[in-house]
SERO-4910 file (N, C-alpha, C, O; in steps of 0.05 Angstrom, whole numbers):
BEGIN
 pado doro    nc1    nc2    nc3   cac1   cac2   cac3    cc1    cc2    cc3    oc1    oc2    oc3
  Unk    A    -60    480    -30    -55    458    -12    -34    466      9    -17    483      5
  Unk    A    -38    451     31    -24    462     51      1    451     51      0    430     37
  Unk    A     26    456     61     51    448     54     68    438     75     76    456     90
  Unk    A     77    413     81     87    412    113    123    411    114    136    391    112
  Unk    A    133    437    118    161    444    122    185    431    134    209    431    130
  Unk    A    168    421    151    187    401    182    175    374    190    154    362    184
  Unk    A    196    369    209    191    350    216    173    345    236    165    322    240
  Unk    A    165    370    252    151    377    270    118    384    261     98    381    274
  Unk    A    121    393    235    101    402    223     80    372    217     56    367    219
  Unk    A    103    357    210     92    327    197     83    314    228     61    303    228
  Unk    A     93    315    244     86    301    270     63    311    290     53    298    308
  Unk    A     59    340    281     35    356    292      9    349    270    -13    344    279
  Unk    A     15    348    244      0    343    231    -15    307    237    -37    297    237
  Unk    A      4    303    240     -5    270    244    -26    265    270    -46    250    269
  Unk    A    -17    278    294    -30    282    313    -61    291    314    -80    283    328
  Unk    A    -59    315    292    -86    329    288   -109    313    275   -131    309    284
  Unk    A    -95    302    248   -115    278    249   -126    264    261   -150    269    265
  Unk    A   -115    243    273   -108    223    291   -128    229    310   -143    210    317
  Unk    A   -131    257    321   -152    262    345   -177    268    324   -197    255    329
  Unk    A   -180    285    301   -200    293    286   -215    257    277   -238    250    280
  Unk    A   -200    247    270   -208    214    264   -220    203    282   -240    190    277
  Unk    A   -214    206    303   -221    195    337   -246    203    340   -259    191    356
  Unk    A   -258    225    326   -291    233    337   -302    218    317   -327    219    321
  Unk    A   -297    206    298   -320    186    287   -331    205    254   -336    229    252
  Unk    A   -333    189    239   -351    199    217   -373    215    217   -380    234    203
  Unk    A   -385    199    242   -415    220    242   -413    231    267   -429    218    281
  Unk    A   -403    246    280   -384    268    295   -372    290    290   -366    306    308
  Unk    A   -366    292    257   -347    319    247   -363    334    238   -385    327    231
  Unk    A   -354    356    236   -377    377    224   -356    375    191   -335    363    186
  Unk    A   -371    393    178   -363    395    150   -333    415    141   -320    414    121
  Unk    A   -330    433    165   -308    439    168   -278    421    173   -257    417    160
  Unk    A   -290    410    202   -268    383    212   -266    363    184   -245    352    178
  Unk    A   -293    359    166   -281    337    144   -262    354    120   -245    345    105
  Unk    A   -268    376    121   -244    387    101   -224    396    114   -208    408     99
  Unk    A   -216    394    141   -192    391    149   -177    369    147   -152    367    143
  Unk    A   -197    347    151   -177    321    148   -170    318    117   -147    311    112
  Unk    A   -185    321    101   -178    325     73   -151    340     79   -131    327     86
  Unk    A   -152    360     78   -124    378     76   -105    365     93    -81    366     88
  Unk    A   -113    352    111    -77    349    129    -78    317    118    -60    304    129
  Unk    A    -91    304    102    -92    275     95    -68    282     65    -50    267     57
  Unk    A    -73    301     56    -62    304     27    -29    318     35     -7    315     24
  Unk    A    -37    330     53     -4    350     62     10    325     71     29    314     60
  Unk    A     -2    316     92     12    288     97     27    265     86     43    250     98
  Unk    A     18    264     55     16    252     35     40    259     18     56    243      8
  Unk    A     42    291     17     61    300     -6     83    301     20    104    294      9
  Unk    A     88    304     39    112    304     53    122    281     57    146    277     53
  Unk    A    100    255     68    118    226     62    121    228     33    144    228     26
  Unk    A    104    229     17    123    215     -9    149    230    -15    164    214    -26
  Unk    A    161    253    -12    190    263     -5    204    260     13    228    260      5
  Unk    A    201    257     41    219    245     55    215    218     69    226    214     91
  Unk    A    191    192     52    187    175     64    180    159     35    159    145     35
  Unk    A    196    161     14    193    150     -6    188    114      1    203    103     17
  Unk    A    174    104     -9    172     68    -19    198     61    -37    206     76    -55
  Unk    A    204     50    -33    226     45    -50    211     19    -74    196      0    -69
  Unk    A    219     27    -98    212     19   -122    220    -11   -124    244    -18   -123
  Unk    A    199    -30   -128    206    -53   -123    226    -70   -149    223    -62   -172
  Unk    A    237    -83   -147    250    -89   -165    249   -125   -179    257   -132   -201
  Unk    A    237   -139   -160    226   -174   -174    203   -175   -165    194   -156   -153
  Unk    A    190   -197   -171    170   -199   -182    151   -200   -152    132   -186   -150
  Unk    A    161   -222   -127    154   -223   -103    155   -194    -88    141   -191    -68
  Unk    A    170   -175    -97    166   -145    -88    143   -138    -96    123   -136    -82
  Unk    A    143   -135   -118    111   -123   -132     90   -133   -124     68   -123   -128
  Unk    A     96   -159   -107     66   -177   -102     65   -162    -72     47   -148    -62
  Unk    A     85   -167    -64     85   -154    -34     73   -122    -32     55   -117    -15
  Unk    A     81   -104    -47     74    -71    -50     49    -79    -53     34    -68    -36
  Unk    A     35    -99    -73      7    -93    -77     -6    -98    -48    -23    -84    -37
  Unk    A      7   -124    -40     -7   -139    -15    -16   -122      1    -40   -120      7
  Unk    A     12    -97     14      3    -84     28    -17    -57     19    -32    -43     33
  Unk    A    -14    -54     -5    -30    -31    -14    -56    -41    -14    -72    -23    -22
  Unk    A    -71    -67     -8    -92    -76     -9    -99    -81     24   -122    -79     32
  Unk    A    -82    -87     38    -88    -94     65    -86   -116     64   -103   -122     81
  Unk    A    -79   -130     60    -87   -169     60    -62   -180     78    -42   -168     86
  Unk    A    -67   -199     82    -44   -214    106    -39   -239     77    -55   -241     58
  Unk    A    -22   -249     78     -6   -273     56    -34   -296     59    -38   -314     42
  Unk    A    -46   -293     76    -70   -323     68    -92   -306     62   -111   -322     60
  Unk    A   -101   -279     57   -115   -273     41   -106   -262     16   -126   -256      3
  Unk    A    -88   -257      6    -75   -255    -20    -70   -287    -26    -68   -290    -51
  Unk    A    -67   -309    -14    -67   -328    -26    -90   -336    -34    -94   -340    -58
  Unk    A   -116   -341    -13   -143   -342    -22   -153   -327    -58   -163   -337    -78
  Unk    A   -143   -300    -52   -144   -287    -70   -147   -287   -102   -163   -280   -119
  Unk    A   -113   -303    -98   -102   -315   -124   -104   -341   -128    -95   -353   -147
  Unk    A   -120   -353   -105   -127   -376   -114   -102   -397   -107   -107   -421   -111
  Unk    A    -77   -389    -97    -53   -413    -93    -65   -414    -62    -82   -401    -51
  Unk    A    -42   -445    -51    -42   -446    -34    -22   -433    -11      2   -428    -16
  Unk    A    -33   -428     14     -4   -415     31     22   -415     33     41   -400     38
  Unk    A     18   -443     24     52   -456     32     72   -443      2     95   -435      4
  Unk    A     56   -444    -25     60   -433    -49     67   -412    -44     91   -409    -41
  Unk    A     52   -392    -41     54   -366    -43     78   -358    -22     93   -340    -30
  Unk    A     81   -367      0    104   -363     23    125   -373     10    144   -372     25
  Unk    A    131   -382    -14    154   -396    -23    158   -389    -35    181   -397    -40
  Unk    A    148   -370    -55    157   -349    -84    160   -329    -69    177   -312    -74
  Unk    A    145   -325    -48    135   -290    -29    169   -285    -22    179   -263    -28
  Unk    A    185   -305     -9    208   -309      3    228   -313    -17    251   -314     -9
  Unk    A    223   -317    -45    244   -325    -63    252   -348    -61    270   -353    -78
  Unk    A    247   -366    -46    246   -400    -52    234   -415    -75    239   -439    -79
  Unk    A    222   -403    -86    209   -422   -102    202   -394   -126    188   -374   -122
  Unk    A    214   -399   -145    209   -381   -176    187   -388   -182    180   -412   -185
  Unk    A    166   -359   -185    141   -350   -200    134   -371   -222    143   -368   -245
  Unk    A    117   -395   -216    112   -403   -251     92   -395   -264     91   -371   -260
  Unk    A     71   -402   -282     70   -387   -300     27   -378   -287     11   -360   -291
  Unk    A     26   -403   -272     -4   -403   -257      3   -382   -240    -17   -367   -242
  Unk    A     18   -372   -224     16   -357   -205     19   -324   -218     11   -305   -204
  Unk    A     30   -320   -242     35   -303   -251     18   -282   -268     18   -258   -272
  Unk    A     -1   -307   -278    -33   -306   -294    -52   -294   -264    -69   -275   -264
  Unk    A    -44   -310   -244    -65   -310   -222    -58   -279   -215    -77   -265   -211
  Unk    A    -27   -265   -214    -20   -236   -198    -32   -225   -228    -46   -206   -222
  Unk    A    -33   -228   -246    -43   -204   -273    -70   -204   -268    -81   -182   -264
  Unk    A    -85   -228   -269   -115   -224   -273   -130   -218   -238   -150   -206   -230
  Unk    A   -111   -231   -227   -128   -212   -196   -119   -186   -188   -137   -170   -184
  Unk    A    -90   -177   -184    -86   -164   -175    -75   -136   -195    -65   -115   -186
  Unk    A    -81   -144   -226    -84   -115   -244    -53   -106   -250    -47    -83   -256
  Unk    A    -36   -128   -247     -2   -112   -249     -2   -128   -277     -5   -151   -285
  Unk    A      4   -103   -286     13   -103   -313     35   -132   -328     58   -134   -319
  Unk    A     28   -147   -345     41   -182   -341     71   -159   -367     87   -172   -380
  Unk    A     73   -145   -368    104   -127   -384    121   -122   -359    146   -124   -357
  Unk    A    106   -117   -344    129   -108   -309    137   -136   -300    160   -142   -294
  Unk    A    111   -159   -300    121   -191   -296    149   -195   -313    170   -198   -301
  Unk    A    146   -196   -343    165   -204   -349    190   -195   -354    210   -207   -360
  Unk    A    186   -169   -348    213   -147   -347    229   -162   -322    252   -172   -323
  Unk    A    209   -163   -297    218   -169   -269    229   -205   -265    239   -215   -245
  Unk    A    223   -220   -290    223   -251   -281    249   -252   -288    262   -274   -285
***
């Protein structure tokens, strides 16, 4: 695997994609798709060392990491789980403590472990 040294390396890299992505799926030859493989993964191991996520620590963190690890905007994670907007914007923000429907609703939709829930409540 290819290894990206700098910061220059990570910013060239990013670029290369970025244009390789730009010709379209059915545009690349089979070469160009195992390049993007390779600079998608190099990309990958250099943010996660110098662009770490920081480890969430309550329970509205964990909902949020997933949110974005799913793509959803707060009214389709509410759809989701089944609460309403105004709900979910009110635990999302720490106004309003996780009760026990919303908590069932983040385990059984969104797959987080209900031991990290209650470690985190």
């Amino acid at each position: 695997m290819e290894t990206l040294q700098s910061e220059e390396e990570y910013e060239a890299s990013l670029e290369e994609l970025n244009t390789l992505m730009k010709k379209g799926e059915e545009n690349i030859s089979d070469a160009e798709a195992d390049r993007i493989e390779a600079l998608a993964l190099a990309i990958e191991a250099y943010e996660d060392i110098h662009y770490p996520f920081p480890i969430p620590k309550t329970i509205p963190e964990i909902v949020e990491r997933k949110r974005f690890e799913l793509n959803l905007t707060q009214a389709g994670l509410a759809e989701m789980l089944g609460l309403g907007k105004a709900k979910l914007s009110q635990i999302l923000s720490g106004k309003q403590e996780p009760d026990v429907p919303f908590l069932k609703a983040v385990y059984h939709k969104l797959g987080i472990d209900p031991g990290v829930l209650l470690d985190n409540a």
